[in-house]
C-alpha positions, 0 to 999 in steps of 0.5 A, a space after each residue: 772444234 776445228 782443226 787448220 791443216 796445211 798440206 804439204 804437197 800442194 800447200 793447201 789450207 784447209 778446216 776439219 770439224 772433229 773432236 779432241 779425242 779423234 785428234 789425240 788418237 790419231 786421226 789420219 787426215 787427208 787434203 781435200 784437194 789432192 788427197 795426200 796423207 802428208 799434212 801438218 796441223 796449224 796451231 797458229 789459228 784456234 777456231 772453236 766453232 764460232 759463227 761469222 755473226 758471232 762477233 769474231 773478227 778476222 784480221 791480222 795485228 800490226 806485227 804479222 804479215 797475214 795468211 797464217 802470220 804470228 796472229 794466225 789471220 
């Protein structure tokens, strides 16, 4: 699966591909940008490894601003 990560530092957004379990035993994770170790996870976007020609769409609902808005687009 993937994991959205945002760092709290440079308010980078970026994915990790790694198991449930690497996650529920506490995965450290580091931004790709600036390396710092103080990051959030993202549940507002759920990305379970489907490809762009899947069919999976990306674009925000008529309620939410976008960029990690209520949709997670």
């Amino acid at each position: 699966m993937f994991y959205t990560f945002v760092c709290n530092s440079c308010q980078e957004v970026f994915e990790i591909r790694t198991s449930i379990s690497e996650i529920s035993n506490g995965l450290k994770v580091r931004c790709p940008k600036c390396a710092s170790n103080d990051v959030t996870r993202d549940y507002s976007k759920i990305n379970i490894g489907l490809s762009a020609g899947s069919g999976a769409k990306s674009s925000s609902c008529s309620t939410c601003s976008g960029s990690r808005g209520c949709c997670g687009s």
